[in-house]
C-alpha positions in Angstrom: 51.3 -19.9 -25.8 54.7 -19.0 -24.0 55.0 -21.5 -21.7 53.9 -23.9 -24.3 56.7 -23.0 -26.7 59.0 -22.9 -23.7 57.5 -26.9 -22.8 57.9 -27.5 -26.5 61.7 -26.0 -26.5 63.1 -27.9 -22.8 62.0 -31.3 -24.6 63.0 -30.6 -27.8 66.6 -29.8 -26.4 66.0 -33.2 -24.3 65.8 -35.6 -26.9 67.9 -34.3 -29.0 71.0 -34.7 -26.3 69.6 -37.7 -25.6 69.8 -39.0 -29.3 73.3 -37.4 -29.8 74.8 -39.2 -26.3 73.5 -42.4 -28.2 74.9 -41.9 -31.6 78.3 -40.9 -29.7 78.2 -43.8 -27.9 77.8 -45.8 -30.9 79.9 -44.3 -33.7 83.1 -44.5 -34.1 84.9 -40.6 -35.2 86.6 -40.0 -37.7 90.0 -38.0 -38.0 88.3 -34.6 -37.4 87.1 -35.5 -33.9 83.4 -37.2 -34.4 81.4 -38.7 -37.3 79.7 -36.8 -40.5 75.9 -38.0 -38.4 77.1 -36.2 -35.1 78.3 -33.4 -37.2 74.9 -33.1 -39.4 73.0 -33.8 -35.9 75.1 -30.8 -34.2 74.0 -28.5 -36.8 70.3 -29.5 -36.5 70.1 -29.1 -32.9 72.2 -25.6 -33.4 70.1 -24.4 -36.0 66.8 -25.6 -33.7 68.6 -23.7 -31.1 68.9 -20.4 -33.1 65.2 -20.8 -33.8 63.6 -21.4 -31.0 66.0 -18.5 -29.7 64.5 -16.3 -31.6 60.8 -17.2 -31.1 61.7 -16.6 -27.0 63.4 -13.6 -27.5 60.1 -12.4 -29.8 57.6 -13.6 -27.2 59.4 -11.7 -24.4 58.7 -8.7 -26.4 55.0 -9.1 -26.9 54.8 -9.9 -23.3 56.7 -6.9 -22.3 54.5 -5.0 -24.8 51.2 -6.5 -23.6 52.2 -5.5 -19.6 52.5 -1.8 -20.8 49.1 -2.1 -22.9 47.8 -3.4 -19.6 47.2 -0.1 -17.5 45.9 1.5 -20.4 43.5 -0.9 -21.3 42.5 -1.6 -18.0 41.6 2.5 -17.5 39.7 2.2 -20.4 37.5 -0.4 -19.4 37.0 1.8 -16.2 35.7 5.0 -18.3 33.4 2.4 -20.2 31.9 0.9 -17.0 31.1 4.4 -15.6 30.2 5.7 -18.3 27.6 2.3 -18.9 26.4 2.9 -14.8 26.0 6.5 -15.6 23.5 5.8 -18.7 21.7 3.2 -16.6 21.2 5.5 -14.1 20.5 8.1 -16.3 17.9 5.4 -18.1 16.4 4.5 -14.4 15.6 8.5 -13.4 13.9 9.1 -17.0 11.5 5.8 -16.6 10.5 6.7 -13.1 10.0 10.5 -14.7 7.7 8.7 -17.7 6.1 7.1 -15.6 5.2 10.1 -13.0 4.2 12.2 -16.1 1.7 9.2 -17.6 0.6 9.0 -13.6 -0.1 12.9 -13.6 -1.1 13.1 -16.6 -3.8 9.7 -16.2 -4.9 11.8 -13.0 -5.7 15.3 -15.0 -7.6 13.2 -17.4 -9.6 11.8 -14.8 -10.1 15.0 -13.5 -11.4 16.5 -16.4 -14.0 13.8 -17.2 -15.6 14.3 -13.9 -15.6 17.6 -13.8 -17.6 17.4 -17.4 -19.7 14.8 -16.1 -20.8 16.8 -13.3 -21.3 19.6 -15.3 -23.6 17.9 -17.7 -25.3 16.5 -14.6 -25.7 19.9 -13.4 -27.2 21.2 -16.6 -29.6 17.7 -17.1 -30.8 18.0 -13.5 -32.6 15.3 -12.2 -35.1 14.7 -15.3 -34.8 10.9 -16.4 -33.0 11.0 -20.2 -34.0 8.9 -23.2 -31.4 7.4 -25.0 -33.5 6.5 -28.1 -36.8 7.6 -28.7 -39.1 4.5 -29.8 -41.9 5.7 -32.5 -44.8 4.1 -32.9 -45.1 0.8 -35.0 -41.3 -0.1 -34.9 -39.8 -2.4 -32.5 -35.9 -1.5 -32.0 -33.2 -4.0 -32.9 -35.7 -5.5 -36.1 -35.6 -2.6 -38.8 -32.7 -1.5 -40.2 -31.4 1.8 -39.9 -33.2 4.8 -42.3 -31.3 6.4 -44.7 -31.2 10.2 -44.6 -32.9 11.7 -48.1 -30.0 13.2 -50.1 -27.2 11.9 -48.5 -25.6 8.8 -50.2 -23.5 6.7 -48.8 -20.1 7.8 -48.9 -20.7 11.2 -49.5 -19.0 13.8 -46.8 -21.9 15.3 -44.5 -20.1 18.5 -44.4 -20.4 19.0 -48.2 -24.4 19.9 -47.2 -23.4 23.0 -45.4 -22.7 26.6 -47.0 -19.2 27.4 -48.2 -17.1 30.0 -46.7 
């Protein structure tokens, strides 16, 4: 934006030399020492002057201002970054944690099941188990399953057994 008002303000000035050289050259003056157009065109360009004057001196300011901002911003953006890779890090070491929990943990699990499946092994022996007992005159898979005598359906099965 500076050096775009500072383009703006070199050609501004440009032309309007340029436009009062020509209107010099091709006026006549008056008793006072130039024209009543030079004069007007005098003012404008001092008045344009004044302005863009102005809008320099203001954008030197904000320049200056923004340089001191600078530093300060800039350490700022440091903290933020370090504090952003410290989180990350911080992030990284509790997934790899998770996941050595849910690793140790999987493993007790596993553990645990064997060890009750060799127990119930141990207490079977080596006598051949029936899943389902078949009784005679049914075929399994075509009846449907019996109904329990004073149960209905829905009721809670615990509701059969003495109150405390």
């Amino acid at each position: 934006a500076y050096n775009c008002l500072i383009h703006f303000y070199k050609r501004s000035t440009t032309r309007s030399c340029r436009r009062v050289k020509k209107s010099a050259a091709g006026e006549e003056s008056d008793d006072s020492g130039g024209s009543l157009a030079q004069k007007q065109k005098i003012s404008f360009l001092e008045n344009n002057l004044d302005q863009l004057t102005k809008v320099h001196k203001q954008l030197v300011r904000d320049n200056a201002d923004l340089r001191c901002e600078l530093p300060k911003l800039e350490k700022r953006l440091r903290a933020t970054m370090e504090r952003v890779k410290a989180l990350e890090t911080a992030l990284k070491e509790a997934k790899e944690g998770a996941m050595r929990d849910r690793k140790r943990y999987q493993y007790e699990v596993d553990r645990i099941k064997e060890a009750v499946r060799q127990k119930n092994l141990q207490r079977r022996g080596h006598v051949a188990q029936i899943a389902k007992p078949i009784r005679s005159g049914h075929h399994p898979g075509l009846a449907p399953p019996a109904i329990r005598p004073g149960i209905k359906s829905g009721q809670d099965q615990m509701s059969n057994y003495p109150k405390n």
